[in-house]
N, C-alpha and C positions, 0 to 999 in steps of 0.2 A: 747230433753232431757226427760228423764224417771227415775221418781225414785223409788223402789220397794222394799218392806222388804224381809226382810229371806222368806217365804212362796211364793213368786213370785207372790204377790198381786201389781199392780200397785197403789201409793199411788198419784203420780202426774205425768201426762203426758204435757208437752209445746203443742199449739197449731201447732209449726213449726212441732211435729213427729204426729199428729194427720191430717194434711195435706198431708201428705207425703206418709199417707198412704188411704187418699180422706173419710177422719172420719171428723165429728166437734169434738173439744175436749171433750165437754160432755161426746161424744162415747167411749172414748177409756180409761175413767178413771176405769171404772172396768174392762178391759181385761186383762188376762193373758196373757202375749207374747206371752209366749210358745203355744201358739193354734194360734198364726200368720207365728210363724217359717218356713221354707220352710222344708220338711220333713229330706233331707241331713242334713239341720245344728243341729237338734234339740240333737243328741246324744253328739255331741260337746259341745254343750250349755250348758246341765246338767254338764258335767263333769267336766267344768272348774269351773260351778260355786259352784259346791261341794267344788272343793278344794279350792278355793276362801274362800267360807265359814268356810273352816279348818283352813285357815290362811297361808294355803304352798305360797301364792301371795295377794299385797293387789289389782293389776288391771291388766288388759289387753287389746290387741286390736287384733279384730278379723275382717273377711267380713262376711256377713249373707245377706241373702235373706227374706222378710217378704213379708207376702201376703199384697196387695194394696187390695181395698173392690171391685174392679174390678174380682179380680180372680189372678191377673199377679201376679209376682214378682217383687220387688224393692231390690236392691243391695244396701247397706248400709256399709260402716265401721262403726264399736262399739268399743267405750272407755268403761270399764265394770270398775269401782273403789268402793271399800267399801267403806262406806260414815260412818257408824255409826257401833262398835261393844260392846258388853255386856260388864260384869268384867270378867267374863271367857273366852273373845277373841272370842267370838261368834260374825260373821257377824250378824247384824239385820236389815241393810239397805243398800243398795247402788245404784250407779248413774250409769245410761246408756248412755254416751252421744252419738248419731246419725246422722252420715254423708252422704247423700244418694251420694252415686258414682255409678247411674244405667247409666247416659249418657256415663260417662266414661267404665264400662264394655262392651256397648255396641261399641264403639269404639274400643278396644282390640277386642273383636271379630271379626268385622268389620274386622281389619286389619288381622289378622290371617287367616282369610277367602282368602283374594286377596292374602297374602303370599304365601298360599296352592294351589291357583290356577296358579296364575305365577309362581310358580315352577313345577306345572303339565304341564303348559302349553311349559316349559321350555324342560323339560324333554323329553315331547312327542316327541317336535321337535327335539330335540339333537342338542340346539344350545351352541354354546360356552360362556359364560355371566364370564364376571368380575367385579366387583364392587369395587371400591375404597372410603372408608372415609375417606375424606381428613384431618377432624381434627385429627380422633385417629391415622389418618395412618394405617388402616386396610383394607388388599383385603381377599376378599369374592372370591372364584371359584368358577362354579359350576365343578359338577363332571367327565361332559361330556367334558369340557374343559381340568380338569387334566388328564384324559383319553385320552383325543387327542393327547396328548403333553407327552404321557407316565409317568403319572405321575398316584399314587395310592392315594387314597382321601386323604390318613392322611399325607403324605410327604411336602403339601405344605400348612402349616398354616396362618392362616390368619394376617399372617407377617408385622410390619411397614416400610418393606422396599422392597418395590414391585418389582424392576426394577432387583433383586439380578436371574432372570429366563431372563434377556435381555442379547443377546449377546453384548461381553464387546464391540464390534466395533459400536454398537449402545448406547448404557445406556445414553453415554451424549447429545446425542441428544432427546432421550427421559426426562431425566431428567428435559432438557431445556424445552423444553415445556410440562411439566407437572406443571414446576412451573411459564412459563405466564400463563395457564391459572388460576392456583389457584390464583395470583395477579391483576387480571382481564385484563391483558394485551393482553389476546390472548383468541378465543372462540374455544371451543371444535371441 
């Protein structure tokens, strides 16, 4: 937690967002954020809190990057709320409260990464892949599959009712063990 006047002078920083970014609290009571921001967020940052300060919103929540005293970046969500304003409705204080989600973004990544790659990997080979979620009841094609089967990518949406491309002499056999296994009665 961060608390800062109109001038973006830090008046109190927690020792939790002083950690966070590998500071003892001492350190970070006279910093200005804005010289920790990641350089992408910094245009953001003014603007909202301009209008913040105009009163168009009393808070928000954004993701932001600050630099760790490492060098890196640390990913953050921010609660931004006026905490105190004048008789003229002038901001002259407010609260930054700080939630580091850097293991989490690194995780989205992560997964985005193998996404991109199993589907390269999908692709190269031109295999047929369907995917079924069994709660939403949603299939997934891949392309190469509606291709095979003459079908054009957008004709066959990722439908809750999968078995509607099985011939009808089939469907209830399929249906039937589609649903031991979702009841654990039968294994894949």
């Amino acid at each position: 937690m961060v608390v800062k006047d109109s001038n973006g002078s830090t008046l109190y920083a927690n020792p939790a967002f002083a950690n966070l970014l590998g500071y003892r609290p001492d350190e970070v009571a006279d910093f200005n954020l804005e010289t920790l921001l990641h350089p992408h967020d910094l245009i953001e940052v003014r603007e909202r809190t301009a209008r913040m300060r105009g009163g168009h919103f009393e808070a928000y929540r954004a993701e932001r990057r600050y630099r760790h005293r490492n060098g890196s970046f640390v990913w953050v969500t921010v609660h931004v709320s006026a905490l105190r304003r004048d008789d003229a409705g002038r901001m002259t204080h407010y609260l930054v409260q700080i939630v580091d989600i850097d293991r989490q973004k690194a995780v989205q990544a992560a997964l985005i990464e193998t996404e991109r790659r199993a589907s390269f990997a999908l692709t190269s080979a031109g295999q047929w892949v369907w995917d079924l979620d069994i709660l939403g009841r949603r299939v997934w094609r891949s392309p190469q599959w509606k291709t095979a089967l003459g079908y054009r990518d957008d004709e066959l949406p990722d439908d809750p009712e999968p078995w509607r491309i099985v011939h009808a002499d089939d469907r209830a056999s399929v249906e039937a063990a589609f649903e031991r296994v979702v009841t654990g009665k039968s294994e894949v």
